[in-house]
TORKOL-4160 file (C-alpha; in steps of 0.2 Angstrom, whole numbers, padded with zeros to 4 digits, m for minus):
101
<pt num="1" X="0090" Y="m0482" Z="m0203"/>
<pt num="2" X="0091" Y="m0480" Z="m0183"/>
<pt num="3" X="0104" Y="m0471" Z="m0176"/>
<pt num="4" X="0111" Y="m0472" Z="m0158"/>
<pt num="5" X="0122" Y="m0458" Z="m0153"/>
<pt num="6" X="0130" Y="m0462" Z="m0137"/>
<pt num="7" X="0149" Y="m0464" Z="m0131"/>
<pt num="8" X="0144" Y="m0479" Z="m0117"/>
<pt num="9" X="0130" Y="m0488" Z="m0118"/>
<pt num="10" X="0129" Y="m0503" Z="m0128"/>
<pt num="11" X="0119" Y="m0502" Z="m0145"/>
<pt num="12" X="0106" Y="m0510" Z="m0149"/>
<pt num="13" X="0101" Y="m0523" Z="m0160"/>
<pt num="14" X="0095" Y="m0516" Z="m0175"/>
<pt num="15" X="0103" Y="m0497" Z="m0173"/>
<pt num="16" X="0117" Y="m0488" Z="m0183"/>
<pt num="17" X="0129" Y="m0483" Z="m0169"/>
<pt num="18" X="0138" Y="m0466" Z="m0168"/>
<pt num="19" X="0149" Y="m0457" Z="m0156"/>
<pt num="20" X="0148" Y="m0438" Z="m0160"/>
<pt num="21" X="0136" Y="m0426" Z="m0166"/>
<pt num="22" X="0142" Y="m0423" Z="m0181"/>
<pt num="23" X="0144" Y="m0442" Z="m0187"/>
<pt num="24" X="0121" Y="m0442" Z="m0183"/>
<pt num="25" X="0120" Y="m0425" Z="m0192"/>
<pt num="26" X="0130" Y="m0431" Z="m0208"/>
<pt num="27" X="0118" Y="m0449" Z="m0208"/>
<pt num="28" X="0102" Y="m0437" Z="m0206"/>
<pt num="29" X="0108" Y="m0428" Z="m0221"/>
<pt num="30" X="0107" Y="m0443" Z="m0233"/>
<pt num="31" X="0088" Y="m0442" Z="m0231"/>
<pt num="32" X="0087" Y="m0460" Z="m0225"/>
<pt num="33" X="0088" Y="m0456" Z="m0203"/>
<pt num="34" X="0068" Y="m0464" Z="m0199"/>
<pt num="35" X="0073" Y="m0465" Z="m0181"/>
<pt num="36" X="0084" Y="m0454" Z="m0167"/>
<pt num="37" X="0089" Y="m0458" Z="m0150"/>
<pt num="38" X="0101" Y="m0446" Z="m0141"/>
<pt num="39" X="0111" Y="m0447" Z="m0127"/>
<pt num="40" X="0118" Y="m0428" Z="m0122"/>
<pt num="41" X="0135" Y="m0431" Z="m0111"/>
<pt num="42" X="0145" Y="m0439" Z="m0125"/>
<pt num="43" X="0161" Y="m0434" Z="m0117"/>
<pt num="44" X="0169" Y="m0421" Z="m0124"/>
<pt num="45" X="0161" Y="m0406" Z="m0125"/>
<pt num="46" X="0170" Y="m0396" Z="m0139"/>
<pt num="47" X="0163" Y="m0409" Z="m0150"/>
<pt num="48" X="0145" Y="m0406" Z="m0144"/>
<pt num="49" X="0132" Y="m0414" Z="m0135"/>
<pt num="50" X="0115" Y="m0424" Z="m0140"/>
<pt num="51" X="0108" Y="m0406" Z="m0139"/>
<pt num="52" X="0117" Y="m0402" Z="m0155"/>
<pt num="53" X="0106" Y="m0414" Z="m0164"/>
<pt num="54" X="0092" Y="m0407" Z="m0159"/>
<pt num="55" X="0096" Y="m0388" Z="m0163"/>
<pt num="56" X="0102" Y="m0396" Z="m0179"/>
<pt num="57" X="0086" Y="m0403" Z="m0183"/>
<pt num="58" X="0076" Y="m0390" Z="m0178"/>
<pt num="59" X="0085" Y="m0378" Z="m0188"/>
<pt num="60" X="0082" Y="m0389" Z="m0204"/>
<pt num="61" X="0065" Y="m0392" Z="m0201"/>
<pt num="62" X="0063" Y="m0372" Z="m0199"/>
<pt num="63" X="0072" Y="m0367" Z="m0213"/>
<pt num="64" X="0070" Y="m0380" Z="m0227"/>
<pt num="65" X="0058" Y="m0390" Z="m0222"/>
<pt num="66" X="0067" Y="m0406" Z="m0216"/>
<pt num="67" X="0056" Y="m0420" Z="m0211"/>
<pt num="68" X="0062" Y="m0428" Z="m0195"/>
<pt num="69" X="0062" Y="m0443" Z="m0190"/>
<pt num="70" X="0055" Y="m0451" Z="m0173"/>
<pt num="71" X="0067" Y="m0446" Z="m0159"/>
<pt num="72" X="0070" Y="m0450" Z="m0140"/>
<pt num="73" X="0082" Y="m0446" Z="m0128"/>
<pt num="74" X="0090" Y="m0460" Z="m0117"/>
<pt num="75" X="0103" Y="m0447" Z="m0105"/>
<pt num="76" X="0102" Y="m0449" Z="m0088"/>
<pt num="77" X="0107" Y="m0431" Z="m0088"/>
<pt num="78" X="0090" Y="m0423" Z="m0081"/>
<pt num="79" X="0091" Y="m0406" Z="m0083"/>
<pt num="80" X="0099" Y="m0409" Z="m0102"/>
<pt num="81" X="0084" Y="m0423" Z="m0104"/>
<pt num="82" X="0071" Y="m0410" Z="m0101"/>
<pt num="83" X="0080" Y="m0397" Z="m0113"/>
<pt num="84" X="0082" Y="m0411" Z="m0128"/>
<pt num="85" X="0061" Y="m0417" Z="m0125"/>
<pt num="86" X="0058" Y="m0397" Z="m0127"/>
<pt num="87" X="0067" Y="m0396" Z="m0141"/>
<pt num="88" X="0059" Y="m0412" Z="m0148"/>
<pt num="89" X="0043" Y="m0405" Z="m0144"/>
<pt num="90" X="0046" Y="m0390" Z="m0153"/>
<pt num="91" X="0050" Y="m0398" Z="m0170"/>
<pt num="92" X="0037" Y="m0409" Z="m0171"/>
<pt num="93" X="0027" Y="m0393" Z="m0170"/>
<pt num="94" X="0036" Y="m0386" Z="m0182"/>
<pt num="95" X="0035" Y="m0401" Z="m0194"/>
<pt num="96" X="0016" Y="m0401" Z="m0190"/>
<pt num="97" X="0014" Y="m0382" Z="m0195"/>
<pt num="98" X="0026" Y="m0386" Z="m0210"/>
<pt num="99" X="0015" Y="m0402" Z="m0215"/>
<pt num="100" X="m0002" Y="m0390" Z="m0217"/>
<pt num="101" X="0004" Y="m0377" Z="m0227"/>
């Protein structure tokens, strides 16, 4: 499954759509997530950001060894984009570390 987290843009073909960070957490939980693509303004802030994926992936990756699927960022936010590529960066260090043990 593909999933597409983004309050605006039009989804594309193919892609599971959802609005909030949470709904993305709770399909990456089943197990059966083999692609991510975040936006990070999703507006409304108290129920989190694209970001919030990302920490959420990179904690379970960390911690119980999560295997994550593909991501990409589509926000036009800049400064968020750059954060979310970092963090995306990070895990898939993480995963490589994780893979060789």
């Amino acid at each position: 499954m593909k999933v597409f987290l983004d309050d605006e843009r039009a989804t594309p073909e193919g892609w599971v759509r959802v609005y909030w960070p949470a709904e993305a957490v709770a399909l990456l939980e089943t197990g059966n997530v083999t692609e991510v693509s975040l936006d990070h303004d999703l507006g409304d802030d108290e129920k989190g950001t694209g970001y919030d994926v990302v920490l959420w992936i990179e904690e379970a990756v960390a911690t119980r060894g999560f295997r994550p699927p593909k991501m990409s960022v589509h926000s036009a936010n800049s400064s968020a984009r750059i954060k979310m590529e970092r963090g995306i960066q990070n895990i898939q260090r993480l995963a490589l570390l994780a893979a060789g043990s």
